[in-house]
Structures are given as C-alpha cells and as structure tokens.
N, C-alpha and C positions, 0 to 999 in steps of 0.2 A: 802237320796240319795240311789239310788239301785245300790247294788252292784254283781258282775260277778262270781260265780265258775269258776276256770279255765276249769272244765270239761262241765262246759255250752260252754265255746266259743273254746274248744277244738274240741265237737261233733259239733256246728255249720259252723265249717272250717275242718271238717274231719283230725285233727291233735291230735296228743297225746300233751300231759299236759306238756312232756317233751321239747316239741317244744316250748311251750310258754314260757318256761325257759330260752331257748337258744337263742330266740327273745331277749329276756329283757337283760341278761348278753351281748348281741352282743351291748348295747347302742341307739338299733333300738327304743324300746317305755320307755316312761317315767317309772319311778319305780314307781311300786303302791302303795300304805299304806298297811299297816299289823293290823290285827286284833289284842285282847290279845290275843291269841293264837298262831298268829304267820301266818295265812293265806295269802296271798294276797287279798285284796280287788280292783278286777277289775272294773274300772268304763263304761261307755258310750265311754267318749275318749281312754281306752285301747282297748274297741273292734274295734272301728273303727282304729286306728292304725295295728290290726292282720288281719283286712280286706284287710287293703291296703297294707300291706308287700305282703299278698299272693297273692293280685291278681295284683300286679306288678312283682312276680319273671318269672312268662312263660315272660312279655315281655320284660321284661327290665335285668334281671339276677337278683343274688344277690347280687354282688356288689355295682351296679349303685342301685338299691331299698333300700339300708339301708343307701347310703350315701345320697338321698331324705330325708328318714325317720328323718336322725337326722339333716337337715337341718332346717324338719318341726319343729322339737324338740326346735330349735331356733330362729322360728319363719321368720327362711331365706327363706320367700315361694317363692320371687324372684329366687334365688339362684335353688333351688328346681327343678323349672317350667324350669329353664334355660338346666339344665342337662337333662330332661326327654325331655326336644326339641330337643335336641344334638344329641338322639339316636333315637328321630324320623325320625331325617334328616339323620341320617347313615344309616337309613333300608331304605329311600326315595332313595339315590343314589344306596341302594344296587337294588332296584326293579330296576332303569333308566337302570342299568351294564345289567339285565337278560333280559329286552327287547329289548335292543338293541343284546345281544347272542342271543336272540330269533329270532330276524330278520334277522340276520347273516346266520343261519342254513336255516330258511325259504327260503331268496333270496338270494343265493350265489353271486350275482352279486351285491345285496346291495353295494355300496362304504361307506370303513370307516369312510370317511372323506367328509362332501357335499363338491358336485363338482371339486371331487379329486379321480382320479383311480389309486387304487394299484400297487404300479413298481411288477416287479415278484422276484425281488429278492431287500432283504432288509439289513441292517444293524442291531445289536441288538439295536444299541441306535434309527434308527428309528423306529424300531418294539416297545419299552421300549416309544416313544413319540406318537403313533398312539394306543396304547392298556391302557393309562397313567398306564403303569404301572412301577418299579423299574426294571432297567437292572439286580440289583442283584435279583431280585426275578424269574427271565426269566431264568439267571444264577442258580439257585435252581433249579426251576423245570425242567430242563433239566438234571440235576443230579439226581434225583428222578425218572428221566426216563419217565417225562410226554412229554417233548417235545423232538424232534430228527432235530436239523439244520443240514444241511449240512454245510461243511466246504470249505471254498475257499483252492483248491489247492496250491494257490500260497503264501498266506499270513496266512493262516490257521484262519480267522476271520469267524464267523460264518455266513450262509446265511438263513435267513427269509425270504417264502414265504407267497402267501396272507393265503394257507394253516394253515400255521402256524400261521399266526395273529389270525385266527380264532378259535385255539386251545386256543391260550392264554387268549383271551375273555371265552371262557368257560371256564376254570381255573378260573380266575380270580369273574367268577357266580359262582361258585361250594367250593370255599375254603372258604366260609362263610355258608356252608351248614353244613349238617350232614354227608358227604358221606365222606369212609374213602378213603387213600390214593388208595387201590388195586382199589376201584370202580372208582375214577376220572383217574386212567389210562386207566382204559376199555374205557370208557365214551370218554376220548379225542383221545384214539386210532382209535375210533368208526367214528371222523372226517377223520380222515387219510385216514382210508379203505373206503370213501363214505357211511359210516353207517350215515346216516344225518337224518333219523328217531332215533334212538336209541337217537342218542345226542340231537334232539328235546325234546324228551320225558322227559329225565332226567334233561332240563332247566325248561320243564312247571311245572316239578314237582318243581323244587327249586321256580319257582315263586308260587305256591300253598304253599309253606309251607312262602315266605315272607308275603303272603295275610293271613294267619292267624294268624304270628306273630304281624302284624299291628293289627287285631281286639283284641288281647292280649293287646296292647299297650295300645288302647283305654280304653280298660277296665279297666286297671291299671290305667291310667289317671281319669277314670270319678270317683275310689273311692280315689282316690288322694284329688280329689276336695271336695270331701263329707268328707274327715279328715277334711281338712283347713274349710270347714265350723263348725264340732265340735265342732274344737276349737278356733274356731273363726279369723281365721287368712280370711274367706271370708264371707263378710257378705251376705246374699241372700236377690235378689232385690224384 
C-alpha cells in the first residue's frame, strides 16, 4: 500500500502539516496507522478525506463540512447528502429573496403580492406577513436604525409604507451577506433617498457573491462524491 507524507498532501492542499493535525484531532478523518517511529501513515482514503474537508468549507462552512465528514466516517452517506441538500436549499431561497429585491428596486411598481396592490400605510404585522419576515426582527432593525416608521399619532403603532416594505426586503437580501451593519444602513438609506441605483447595485452584488457560493457548493459536493466512492460507500456505474 502507498502511503502519504503529511507534507505531500500538505503542499497538494496548500496547507501546513499543522492543519492536518487539527483535521484529525476535530474527528473529521479517520486516524491513520503509525509507523515504528511513530509517523502517520496516510493512505488514498485520508487524502481524499482533506480534499473534501477543503473544498467544502468556501461552501458549506466548517461546521456543516465536519459534521458530513464524520457522517461519512459512519458510513451515514444518507444522513450526509441529506445535510448538504439542506444548505443548498437555503442558499436556493436565499437567491429567490435577492430576485425578487432585485425586482423590487428595478420596478417600483412591481406588487408584492400577485394581483394584490400595496395599501400606503401598513401595520408591522402586515409588513412582518408580506416581507415573511419576524415582527421582532422588523422591531431590531428599526432599533439599529435601518428602518424609520412613522408612528400613528393617535395610538402610537407603527406605520409601514410600501417604502418601507421595500427596505425590509433588502435587509432581509443583505443580512446573509458580508456587508457590515454601517454599509446596510447606507445601502437601505439609499431606498429612502430614491438612490435606487446604489441599492441596485449592491443586491446584484450579493446575488454575484450567492452565484459563486453555489459553484463552491458544487464543488464541495462533487469531491464529496469522489470520498464515498473511495471508500466505497458509492459504487461507480
């Protein structure tokens, strides 16, 4: 059997020796045999394992990619596949949120709702049912100072305009991003003021960075597939 230097599949992953340590101690790949000397002897199926750790962490994190790993570990490749669909389907509705903000910005007159026009002034819970989003997360962000309702003189309840629905849609694109708090206030300020290019621009970006998480995904998934075949958990037809 040929076996691995760790500093072979170190420089093949552009990773120091140390990493492959802290792979192994996290439970993510099988422990390898030791030489007499006390080496590790890395086989076929440990590289393929530090393949697949690394090139699931851009799409998947690290969390979700070691709790695959020791699924494989278990031969739970069900279990496995099941998680890594979980987080496809959450970056799938995250895309559906940025086109539809995308649209939003593009046609103002878009309706949120087919065959349903905007009243001009709203309730939080209908705002919170038309945006699905959480009243208390609508309650946050308006503490955060992303959003500004007006407030009914009389009752002091908040009012939501279609304005505002549209703020909270890009909120709602933007808080799965990378952009810190100070930028998503410009950003949703930018609707306020009729800056409706600005907030364009910074949805096509968030959709540009979803489109390359997705081909990250893939990738992590296709040497997914090439572990399980390793070791045999898929047989090739």
């Amino acid at each position: 059997m040929h076996y691995y230097k760790p500093i072979e599949i170190a420089r093949e992953l552009s990773i120091s020796t140390s990493a492959l340590r802290h792979y192994e101690a996290w439970g993510v790949i099988p422990a390898p045999a030791r030489s007499a000397n006390g080496y590790r002897l890395y086989t076929k199926v440990h590289l393929a394992y530090f393949r697949c750790i690394r090139a699931m962490f851009p799409g998947f994190g690290v969390s979700i990619s070691c709790d695959v790993l020791r699924h494989i570990q278990n031969a739970d490749m069900d279990i496995a596949f099941w998680l890594v669909n979980k987080e496809q389907a959450i970056l799938q509705h995250e895309k559906a949120v940025a086109d539809q903000t995308l649209a939003l910005l593009q046609d103002p007159e878009l309706p949120l709702v087919a065959n349903k026009k905007l009243k001009t002034h709203m309730s939080i819970g209908e705002a919170a049912a038309l945006t699905n989003v959480q009243d208390s997360a609508i309650r946050h962000w308006e503490k955060e100072g992303l959003i500004k309702p007006e407030r009914d003189p009389d009752n002091g309840y908040r009012i939501f305009t279609p304005m505002h629905i549209r703020q909270i849609l890009l909120i709602r694109t933007l808080r799965r991003t990378v952009y810190f708090l100070e930028n998503m206030k410009e950003i949703v300020q930018a609707v306020e003021h009729q800056s409706i290019e600005k907030a364009k621009k910074v949805t096509e970006d968030a959709l540009f960075s979803i489109h390359q998480r997705n081909r990250k995904q893939f990738y992590g998934v296709h040497q997914l597939v090439e572990l399980c075949k390793e070791v045999g958990l898929v047989v090739p037809e």
